[in-house]
N, C-alpha and C positions, 0 to 999 in steps of 0.2 A: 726701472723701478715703477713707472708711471703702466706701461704693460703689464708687468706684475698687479697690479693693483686691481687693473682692466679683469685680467683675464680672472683674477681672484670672485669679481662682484660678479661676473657673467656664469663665473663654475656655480657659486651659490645660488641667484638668481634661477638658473638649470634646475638645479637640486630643490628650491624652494616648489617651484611649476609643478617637477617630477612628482615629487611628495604628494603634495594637492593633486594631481591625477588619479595617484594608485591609491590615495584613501578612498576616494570618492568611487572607485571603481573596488573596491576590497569593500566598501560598505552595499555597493548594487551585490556585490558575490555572495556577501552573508543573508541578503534579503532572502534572493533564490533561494539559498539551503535552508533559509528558515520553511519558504512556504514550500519547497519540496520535504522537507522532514514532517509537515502537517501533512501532506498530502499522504506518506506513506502510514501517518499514524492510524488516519481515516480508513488506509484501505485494509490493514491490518484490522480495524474493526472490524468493517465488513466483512471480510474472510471469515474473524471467527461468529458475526453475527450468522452468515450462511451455513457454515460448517454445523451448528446447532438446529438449526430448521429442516438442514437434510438430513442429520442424525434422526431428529425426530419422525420427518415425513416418511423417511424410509426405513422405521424399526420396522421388526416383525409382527407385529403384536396389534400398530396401525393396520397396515398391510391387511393381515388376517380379516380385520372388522370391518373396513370397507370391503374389502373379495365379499364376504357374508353378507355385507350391506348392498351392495347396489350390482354382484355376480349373478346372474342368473343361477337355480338349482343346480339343473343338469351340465354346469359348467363344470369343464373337464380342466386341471391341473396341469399341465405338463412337467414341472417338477412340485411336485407335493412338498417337499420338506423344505422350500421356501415359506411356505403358507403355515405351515404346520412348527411346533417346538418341540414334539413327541419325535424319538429317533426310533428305528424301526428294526 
């Protein structure tokens, strides 16, 4: 009876420990995922903040006005109907 008893308070006392580790170790888990799910919300910004600067920087219509701007005249194309919107 007296073993019974024993081994009763040492299973609980186990289980009491165990407990207390894995929260405190489930709550370090949750930290990471929080600041890893910031992380990716960030880069997801960025992606689409670039995505729009290089739409821009690289329309056509840019493109053209700078070539005009800062091309020399006698500057020769190699494919024209990048520079150009007129199909031929």
């Amino acid at each position: 009876m007296f073993s019974k008893t024993i081994f009763s308070l040492l299973f609980l006392l186990a289980g009491l420990i165990s407990i207390h580790f894995l929260k405190n170790e489930t709550r370090d888990m949750e930290e990471k995922i929080n600041l890893t799910s910031k992380e990716i919300l960030l880069l997801n910004q960025s992606i689409e903040t670039q995505t729009i600067e290089f739409s821009y920087l690289a329309s056509p219509e840019r493109i053209t006005m700078l070539a005009k701007k800062y091309l020399a005249k006698d500057y020769i194309h190699i494919y024209p109907e990048i520079f150009t919107n007129e199909k031929k």
